[in-house]
PDBQT receptor file of N, H, CA, C and O in Angstrom, charges set to zero:
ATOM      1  N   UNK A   1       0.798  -1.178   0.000  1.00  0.00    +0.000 N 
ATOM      2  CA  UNK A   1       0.000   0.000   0.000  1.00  0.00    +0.000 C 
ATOM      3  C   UNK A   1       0.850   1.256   0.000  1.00  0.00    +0.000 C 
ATOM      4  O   UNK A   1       2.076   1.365   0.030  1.00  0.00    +0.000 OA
ATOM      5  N   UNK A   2      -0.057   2.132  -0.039  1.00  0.00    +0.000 N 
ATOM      6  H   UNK A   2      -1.053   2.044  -0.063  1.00  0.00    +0.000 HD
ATOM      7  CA  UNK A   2       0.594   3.679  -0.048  1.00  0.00    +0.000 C 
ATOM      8  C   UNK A   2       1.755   3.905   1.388  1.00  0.00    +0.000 C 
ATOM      9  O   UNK A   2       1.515   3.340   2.455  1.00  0.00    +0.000 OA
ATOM     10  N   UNK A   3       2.550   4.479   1.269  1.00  0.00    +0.000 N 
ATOM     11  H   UNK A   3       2.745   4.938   0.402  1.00  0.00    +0.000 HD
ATOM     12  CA  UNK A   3       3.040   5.140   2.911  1.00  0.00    +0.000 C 
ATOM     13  C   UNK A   3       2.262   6.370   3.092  1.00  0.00    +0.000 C 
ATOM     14  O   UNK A   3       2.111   7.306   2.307  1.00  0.00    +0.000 OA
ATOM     15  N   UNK A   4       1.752   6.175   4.387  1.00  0.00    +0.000 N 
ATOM     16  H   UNK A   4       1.876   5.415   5.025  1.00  0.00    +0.000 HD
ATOM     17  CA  UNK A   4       1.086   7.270   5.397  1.00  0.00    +0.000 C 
ATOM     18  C   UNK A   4       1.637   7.668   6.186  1.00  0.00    +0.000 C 
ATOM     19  O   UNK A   4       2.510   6.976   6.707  1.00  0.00    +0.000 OA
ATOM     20  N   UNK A   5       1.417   8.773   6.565  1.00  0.00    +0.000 N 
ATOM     21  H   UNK A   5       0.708   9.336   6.141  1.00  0.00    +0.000 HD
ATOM     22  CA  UNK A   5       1.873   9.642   8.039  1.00  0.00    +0.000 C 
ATOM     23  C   UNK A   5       0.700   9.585   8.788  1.00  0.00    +0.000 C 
ATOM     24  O   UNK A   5      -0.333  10.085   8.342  1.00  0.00    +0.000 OA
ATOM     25  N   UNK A   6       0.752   8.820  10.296  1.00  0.00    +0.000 N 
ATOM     26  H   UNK A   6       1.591   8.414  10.658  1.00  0.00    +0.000 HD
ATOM     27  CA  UNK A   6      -0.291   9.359  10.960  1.00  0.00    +0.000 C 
ATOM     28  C   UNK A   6       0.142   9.939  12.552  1.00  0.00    +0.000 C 
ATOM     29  O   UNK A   6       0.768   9.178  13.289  1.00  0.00    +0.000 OA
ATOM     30  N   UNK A   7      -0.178  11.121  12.956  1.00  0.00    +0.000 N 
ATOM     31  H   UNK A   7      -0.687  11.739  12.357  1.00  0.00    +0.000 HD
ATOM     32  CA  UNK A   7       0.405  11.241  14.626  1.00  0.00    +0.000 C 
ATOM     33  C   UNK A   7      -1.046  11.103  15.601  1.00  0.00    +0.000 C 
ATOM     34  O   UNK A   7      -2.093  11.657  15.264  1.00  0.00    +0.000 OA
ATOM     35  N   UNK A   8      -0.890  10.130  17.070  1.00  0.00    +0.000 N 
ATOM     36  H   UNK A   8      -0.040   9.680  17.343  1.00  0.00    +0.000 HD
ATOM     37  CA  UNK A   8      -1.597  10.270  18.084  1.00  0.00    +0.000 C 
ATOM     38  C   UNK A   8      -1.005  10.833  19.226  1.00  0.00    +0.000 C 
ATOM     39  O   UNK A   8       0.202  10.771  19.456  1.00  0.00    +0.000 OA
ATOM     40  N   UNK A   9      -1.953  11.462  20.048  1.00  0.00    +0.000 N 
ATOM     41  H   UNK A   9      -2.934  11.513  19.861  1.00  0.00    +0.000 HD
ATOM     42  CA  UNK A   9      -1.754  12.127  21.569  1.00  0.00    +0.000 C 
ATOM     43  C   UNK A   9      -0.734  10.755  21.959  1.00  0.00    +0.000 C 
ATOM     44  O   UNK A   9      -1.028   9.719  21.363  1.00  0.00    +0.000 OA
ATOM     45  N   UNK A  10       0.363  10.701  22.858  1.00  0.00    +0.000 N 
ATOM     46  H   UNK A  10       0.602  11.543  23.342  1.00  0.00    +0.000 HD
ATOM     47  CA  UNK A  10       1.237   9.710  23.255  1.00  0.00    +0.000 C 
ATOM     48  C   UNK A  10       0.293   9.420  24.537  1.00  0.00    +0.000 C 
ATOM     49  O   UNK A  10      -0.134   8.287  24.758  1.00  0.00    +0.000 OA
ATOM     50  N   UNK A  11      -0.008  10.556  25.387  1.00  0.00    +0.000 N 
ATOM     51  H   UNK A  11       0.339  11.477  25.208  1.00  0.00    +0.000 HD
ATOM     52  CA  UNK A  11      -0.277  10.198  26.424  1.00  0.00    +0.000 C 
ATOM     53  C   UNK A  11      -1.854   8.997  26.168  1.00  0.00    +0.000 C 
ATOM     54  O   UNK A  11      -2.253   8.291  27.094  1.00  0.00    +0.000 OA
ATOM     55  N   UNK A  12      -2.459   9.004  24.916  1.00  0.00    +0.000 N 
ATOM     56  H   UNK A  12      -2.135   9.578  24.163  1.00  0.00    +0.000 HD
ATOM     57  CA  UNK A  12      -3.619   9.001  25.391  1.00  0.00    +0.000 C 
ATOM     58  C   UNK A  12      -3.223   7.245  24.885  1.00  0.00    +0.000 C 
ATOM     59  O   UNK A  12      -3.626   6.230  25.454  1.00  0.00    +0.000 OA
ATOM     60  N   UNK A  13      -2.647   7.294  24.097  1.00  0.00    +0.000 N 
ATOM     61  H   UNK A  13      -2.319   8.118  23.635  1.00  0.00    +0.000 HD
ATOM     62  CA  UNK A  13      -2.335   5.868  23.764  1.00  0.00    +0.000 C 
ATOM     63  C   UNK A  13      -1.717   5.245  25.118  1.00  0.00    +0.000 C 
ATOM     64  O   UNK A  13      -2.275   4.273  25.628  1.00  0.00    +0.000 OA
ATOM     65  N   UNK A  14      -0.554   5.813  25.700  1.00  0.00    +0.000 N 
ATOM     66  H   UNK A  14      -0.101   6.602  25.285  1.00  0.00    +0.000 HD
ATOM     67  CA  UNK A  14      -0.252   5.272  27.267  1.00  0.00    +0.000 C 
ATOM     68  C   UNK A  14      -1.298   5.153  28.065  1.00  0.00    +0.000 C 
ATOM     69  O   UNK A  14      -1.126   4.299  28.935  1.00  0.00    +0.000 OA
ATOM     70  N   UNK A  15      -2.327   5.697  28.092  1.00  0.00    +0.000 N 
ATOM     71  H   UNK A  15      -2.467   6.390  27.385  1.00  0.00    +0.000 HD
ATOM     72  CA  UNK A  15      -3.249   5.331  29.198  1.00  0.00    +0.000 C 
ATOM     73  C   UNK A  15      -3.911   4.214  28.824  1.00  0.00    +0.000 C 
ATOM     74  O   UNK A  15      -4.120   3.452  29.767  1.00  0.00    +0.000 OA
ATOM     75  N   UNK A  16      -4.446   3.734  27.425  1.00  0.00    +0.000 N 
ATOM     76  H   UNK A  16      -4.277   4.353  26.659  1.00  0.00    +0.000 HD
ATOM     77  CA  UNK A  16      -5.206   2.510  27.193  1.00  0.00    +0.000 C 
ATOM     78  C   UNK A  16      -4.028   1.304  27.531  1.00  0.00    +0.000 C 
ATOM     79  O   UNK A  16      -4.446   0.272  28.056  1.00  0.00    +0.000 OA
ATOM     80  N   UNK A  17      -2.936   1.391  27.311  1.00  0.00    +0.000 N 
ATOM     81  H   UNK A  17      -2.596   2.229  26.884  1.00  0.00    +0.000 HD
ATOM     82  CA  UNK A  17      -1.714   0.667  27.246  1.00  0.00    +0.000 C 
ATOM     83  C   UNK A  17      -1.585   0.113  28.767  1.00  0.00    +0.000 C 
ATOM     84  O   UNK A  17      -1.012  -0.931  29.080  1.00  0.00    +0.000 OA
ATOM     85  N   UNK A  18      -2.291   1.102  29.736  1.00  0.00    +0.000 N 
ATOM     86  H   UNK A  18      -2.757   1.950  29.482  1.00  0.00    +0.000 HD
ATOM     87  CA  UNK A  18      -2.032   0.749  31.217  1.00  0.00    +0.000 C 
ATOM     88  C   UNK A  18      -3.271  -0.424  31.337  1.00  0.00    +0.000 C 
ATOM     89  O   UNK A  18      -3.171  -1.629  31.565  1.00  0.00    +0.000 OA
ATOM     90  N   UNK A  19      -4.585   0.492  31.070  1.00  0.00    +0.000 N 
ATOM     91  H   UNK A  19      -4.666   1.472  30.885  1.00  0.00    +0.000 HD
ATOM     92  CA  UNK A  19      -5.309  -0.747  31.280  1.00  0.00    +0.000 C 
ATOM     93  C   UNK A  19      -5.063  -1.667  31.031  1.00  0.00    +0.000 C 
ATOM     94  O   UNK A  19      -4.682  -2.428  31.921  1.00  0.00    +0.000 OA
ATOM     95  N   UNK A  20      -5.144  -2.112  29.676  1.00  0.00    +0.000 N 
ATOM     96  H   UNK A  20      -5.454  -1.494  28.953  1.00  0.00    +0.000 HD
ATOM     97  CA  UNK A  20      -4.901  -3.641  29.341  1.00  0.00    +0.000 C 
ATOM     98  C   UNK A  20      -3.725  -4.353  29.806  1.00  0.00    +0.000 C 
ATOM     99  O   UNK A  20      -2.632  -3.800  29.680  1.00  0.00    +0.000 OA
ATOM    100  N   UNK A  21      -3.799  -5.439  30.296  1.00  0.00    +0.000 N 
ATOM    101  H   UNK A  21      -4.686  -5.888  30.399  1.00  0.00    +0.000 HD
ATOM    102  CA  UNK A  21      -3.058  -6.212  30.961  1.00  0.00    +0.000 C 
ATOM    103  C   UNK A  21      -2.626  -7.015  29.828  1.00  0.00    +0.000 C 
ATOM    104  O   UNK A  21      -2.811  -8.195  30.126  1.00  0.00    +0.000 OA
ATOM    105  N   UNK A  22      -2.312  -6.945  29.084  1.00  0.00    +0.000 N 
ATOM    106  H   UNK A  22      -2.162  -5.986  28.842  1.00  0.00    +0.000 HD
ATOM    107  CA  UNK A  22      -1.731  -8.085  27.768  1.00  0.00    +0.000 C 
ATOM    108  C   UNK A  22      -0.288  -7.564  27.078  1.00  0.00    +0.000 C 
ATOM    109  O   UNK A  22      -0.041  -6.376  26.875  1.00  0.00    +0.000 OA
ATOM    110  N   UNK A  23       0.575  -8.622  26.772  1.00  0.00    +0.000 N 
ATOM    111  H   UNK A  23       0.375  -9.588  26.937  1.00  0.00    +0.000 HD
ATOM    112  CA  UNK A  23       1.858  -8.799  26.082  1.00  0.00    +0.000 C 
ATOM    113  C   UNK A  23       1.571  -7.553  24.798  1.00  0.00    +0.000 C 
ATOM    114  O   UNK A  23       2.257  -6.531  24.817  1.00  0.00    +0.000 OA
ATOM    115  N   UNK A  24       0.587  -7.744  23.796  1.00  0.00    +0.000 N 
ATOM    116  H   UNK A  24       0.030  -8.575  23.780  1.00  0.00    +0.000 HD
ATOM    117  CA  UNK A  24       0.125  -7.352  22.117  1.00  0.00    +0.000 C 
ATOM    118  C   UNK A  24      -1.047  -6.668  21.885  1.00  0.00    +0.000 C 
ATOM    119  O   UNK A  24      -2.183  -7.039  22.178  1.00  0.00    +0.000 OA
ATOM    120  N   UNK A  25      -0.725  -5.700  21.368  1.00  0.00    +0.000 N 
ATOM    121  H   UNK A  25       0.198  -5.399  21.130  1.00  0.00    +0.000 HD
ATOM    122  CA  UNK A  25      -2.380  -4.902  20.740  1.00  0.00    +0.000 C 
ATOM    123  C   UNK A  25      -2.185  -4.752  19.281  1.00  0.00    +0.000 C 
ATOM    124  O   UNK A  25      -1.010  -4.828  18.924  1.00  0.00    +0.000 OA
ATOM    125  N   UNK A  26      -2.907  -4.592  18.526  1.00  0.00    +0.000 N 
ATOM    126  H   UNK A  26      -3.862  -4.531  18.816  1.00  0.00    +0.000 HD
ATOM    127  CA  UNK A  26      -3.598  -4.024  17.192  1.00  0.00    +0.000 C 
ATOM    128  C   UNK A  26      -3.551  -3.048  17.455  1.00  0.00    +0.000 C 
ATOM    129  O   UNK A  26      -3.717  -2.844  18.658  1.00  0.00    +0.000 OA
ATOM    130  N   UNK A  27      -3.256  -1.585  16.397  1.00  0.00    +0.000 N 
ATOM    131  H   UNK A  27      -3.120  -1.751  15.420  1.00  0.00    +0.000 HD
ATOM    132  CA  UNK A  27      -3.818  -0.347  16.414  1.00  0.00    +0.000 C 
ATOM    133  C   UNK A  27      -3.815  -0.289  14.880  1.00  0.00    +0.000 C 
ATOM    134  O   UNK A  27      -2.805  -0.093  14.203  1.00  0.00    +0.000 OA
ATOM    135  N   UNK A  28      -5.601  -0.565  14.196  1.00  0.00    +0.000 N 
ATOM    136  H   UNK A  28      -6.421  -0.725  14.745  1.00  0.00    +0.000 HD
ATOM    137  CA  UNK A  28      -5.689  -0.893  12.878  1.00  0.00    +0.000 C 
ATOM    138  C   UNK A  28      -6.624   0.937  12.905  1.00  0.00    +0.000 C 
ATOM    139  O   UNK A  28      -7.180   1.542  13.822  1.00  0.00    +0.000 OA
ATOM    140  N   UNK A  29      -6.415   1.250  11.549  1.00  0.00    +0.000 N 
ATOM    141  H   UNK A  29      -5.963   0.758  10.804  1.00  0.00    +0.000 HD
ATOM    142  CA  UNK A  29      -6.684   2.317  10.486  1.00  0.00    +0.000 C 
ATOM    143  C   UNK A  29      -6.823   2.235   9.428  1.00  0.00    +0.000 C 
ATOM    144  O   UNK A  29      -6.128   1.387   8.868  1.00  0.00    +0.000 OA
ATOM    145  N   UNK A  30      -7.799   3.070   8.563  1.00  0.00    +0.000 N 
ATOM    146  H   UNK A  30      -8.364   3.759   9.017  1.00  0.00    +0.000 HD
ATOM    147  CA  UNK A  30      -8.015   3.095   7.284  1.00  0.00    +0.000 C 
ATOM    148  C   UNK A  30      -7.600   4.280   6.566  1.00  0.00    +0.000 C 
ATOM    149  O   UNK A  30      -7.764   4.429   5.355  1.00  0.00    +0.000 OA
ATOM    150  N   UNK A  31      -6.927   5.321   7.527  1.00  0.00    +0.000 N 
ATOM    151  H   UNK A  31      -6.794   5.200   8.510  1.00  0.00    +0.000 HD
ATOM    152  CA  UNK A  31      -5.962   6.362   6.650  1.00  0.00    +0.000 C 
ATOM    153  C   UNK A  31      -6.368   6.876   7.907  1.00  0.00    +0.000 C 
ATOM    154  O   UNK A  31      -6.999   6.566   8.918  1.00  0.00    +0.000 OA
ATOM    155  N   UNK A  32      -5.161   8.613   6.942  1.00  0.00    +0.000 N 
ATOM    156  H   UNK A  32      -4.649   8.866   6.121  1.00  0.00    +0.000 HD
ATOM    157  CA  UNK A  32      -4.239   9.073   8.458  1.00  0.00    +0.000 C 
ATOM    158  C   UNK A  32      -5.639   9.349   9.094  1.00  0.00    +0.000 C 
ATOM    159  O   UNK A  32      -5.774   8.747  10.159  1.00  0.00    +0.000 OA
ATOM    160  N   UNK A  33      -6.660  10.064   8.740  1.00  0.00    +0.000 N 
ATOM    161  H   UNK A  33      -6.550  10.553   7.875  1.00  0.00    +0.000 HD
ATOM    162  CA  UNK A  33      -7.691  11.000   9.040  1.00  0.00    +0.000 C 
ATOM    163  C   UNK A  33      -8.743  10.563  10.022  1.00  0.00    +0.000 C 
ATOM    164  O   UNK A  33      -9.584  11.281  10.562  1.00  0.00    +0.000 OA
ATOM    165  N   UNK A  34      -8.561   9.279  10.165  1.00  0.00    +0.000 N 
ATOM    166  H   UNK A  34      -7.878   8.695   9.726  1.00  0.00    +0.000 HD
ATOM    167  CA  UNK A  34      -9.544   7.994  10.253  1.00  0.00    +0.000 C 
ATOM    168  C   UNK A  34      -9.118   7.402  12.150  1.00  0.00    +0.000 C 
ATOM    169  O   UNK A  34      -8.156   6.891  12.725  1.00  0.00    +0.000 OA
ATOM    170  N   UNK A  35     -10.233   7.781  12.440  1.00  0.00    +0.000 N 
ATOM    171  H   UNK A  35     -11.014   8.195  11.973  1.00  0.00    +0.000 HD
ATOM    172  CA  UNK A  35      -9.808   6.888  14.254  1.00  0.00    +0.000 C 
ATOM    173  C   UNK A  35      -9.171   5.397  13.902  1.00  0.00    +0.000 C 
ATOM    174  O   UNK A  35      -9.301   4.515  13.054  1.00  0.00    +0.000 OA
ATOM    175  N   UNK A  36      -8.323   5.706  15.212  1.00  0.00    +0.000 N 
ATOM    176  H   UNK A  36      -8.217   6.423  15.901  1.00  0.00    +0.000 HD
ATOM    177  CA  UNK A  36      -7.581   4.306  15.389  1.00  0.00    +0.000 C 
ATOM    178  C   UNK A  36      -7.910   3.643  16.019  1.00  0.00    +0.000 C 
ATOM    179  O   UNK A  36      -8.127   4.453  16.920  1.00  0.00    +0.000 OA
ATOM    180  N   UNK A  37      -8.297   2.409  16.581  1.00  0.00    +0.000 N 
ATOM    181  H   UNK A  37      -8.120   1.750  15.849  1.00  0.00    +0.000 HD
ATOM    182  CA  UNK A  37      -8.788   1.101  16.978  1.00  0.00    +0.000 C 
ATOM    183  C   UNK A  37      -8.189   0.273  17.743  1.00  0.00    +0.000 C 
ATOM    184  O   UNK A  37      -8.225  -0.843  17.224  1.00  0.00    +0.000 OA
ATOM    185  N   UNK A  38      -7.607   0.273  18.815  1.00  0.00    +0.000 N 
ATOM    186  H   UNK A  38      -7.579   1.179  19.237  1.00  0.00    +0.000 HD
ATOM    187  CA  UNK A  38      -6.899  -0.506  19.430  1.00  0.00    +0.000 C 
ATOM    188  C   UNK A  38      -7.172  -1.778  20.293  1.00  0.00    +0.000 C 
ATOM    189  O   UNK A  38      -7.757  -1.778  21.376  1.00  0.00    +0.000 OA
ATOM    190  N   UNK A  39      -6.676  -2.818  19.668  1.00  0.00    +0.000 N 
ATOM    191  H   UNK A  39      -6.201  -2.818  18.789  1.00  0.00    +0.000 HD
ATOM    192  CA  UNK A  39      -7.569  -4.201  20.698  1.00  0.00    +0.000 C 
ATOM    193  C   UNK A  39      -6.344  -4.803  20.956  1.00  0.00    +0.000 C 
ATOM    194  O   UNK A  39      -5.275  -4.464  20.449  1.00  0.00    +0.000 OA
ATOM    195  N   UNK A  40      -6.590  -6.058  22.069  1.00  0.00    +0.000 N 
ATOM    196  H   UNK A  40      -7.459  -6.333  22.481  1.00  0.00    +0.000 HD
ATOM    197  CA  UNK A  40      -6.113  -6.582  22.722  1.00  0.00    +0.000 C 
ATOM    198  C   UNK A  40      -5.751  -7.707  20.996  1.00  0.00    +0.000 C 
ATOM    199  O   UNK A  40      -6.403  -7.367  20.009  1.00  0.00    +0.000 OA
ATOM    200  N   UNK A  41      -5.313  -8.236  20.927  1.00  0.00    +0.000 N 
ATOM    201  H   UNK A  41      -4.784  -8.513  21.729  1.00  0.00    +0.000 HD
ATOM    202  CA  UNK A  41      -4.850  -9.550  20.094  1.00  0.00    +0.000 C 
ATOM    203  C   UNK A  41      -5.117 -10.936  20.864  1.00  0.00    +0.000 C 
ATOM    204  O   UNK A  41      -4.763 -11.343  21.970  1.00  0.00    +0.000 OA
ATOM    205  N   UNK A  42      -5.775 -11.413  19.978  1.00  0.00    +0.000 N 
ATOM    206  H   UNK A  42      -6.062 -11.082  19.079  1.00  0.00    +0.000 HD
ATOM    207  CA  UNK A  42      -6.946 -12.712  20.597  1.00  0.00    +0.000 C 
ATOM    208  C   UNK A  42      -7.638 -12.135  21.715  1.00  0.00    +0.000 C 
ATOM    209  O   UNK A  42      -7.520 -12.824  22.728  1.00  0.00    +0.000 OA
ATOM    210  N   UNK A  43      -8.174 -11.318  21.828  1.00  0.00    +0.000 N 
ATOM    211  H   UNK A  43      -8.270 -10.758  21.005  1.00  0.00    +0.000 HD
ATOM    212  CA  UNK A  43      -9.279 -10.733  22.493  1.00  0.00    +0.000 C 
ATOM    213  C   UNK A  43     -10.155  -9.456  22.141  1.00  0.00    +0.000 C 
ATOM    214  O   UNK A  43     -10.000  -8.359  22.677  1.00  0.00    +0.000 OA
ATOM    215  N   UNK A  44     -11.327  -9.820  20.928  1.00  0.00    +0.000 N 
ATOM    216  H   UNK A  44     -11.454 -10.711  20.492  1.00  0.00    +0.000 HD
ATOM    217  CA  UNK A  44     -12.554  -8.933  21.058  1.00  0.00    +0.000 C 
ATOM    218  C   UNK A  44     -13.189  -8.237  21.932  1.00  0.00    +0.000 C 
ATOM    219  O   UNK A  44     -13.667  -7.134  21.664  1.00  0.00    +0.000 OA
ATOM    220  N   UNK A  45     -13.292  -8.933  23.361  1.00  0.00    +0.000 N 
ATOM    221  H   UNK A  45     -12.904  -9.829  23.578  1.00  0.00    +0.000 HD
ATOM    222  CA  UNK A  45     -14.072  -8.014  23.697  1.00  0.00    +0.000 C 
ATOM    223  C   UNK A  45     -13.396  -6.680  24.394  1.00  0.00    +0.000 C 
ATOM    224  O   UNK A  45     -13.734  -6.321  25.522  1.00  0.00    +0.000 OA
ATOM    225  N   UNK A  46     -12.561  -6.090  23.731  1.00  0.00    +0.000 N 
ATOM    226  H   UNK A  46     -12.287  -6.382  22.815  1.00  0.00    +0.000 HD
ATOM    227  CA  UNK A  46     -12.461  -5.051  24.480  1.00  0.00    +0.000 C 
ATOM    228  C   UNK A  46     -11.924  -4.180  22.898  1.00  0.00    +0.000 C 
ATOM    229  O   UNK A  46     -11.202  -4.630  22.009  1.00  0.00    +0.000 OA
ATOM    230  N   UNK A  47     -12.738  -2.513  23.012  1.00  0.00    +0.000 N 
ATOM    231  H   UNK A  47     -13.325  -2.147  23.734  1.00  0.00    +0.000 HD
ATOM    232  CA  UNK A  47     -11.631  -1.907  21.173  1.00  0.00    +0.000 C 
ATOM    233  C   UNK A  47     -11.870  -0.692  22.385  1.00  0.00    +0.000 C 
ATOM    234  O   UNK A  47     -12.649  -0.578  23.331  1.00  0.00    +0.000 OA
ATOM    235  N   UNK A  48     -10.633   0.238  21.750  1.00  0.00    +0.000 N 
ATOM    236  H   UNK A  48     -10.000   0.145  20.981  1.00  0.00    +0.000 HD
ATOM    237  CA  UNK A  48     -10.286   1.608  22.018  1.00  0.00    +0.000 C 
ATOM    238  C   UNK A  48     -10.383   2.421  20.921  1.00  0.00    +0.000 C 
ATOM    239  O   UNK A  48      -9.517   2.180  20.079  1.00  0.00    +0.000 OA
ATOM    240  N   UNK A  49     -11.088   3.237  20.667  1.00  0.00    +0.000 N 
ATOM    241  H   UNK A  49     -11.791   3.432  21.351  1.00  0.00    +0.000 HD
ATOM    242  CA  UNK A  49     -10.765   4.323  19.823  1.00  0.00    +0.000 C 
ATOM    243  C   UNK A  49      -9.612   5.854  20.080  1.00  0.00    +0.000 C 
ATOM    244  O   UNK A  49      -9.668   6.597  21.060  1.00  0.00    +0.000 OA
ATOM    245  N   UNK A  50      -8.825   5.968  19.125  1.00  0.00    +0.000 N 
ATOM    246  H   UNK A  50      -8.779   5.365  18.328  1.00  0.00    +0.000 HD
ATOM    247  CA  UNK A  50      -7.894   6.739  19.437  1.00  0.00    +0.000 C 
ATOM    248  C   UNK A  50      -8.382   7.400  18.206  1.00  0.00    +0.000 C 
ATOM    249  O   UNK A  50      -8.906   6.889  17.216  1.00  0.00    +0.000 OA
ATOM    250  N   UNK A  51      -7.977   9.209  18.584  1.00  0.00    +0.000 N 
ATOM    251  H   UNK A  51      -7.551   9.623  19.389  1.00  0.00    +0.000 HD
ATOM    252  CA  UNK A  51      -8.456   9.773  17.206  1.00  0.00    +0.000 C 
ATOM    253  C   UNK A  51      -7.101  10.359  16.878  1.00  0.00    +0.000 C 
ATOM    254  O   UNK A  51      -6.310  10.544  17.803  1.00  0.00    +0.000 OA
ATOM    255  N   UNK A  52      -6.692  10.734  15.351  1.00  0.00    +0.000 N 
ATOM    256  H   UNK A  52      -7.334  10.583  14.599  1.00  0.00    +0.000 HD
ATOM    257  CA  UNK A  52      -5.596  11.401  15.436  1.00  0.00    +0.000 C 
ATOM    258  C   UNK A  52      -5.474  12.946  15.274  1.00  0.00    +0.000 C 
ATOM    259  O   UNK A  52      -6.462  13.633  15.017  1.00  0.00    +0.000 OA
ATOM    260  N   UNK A  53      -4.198  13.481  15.437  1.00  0.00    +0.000 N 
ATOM    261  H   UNK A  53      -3.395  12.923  15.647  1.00  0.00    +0.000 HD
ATOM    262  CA  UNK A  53      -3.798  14.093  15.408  1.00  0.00    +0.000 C 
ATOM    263  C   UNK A  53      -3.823  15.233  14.255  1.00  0.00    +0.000 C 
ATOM    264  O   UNK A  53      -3.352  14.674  13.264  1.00  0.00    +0.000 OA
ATOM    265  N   UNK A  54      -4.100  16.355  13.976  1.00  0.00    +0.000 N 
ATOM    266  H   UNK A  54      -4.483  16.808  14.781  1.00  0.00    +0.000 HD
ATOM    267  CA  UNK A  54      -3.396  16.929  12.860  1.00  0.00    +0.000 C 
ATOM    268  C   UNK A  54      -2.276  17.658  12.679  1.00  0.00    +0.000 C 
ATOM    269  O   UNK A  54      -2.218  18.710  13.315  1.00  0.00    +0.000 OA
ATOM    270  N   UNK A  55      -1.052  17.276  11.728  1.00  0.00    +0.000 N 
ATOM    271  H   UNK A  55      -1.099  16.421  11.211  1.00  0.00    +0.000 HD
ATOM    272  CA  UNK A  55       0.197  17.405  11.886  1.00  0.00    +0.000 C 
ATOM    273  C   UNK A  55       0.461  18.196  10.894  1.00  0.00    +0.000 C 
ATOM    274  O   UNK A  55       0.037  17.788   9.813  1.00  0.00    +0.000 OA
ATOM    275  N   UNK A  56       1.201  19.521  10.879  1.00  0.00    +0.000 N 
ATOM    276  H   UNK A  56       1.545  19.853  11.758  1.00  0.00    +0.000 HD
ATOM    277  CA  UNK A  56       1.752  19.593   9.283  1.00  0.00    +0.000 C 
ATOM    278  C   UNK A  56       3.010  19.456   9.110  1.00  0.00    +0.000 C 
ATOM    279  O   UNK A  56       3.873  20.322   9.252  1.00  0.00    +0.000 OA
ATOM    280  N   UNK A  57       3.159  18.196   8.751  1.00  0.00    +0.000 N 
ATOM    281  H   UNK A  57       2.458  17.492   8.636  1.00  0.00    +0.000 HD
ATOM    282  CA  UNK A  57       4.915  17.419   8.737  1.00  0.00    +0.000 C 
ATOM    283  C   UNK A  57       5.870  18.721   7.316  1.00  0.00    +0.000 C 
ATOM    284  O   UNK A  57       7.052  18.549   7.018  1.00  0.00    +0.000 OA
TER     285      UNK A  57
């Protein structure tokens, strides 16, 4: 696929990162513009939405 640029808040991604108690997450997207999705790996029941950033690189 294409290369994208995408930036998130650090902190806000560290805070979902605390909750979850697991080794692996997903953070899937469909472009830069587009909330990010963060799940546990082999575990559904839990998604985070992260929104991003606007950057002018």
């Amino acid at each position: 696929g294409e290369e994208a640029k995408i930036a998130f808040n650090s902190r806000y991604l560290q805070d979902v990162l605390q909750v979850l108690e697991v080794d692996s997450v997903a953070l899937e997207t469909t472009s830069p513009s587009s909330p990010g999705v963060i799940r546990p790996i082999g575990d559904d029941s839990y998604v985070h939405v992260v929104m991003p950033m606007f950057v002018q690189w």
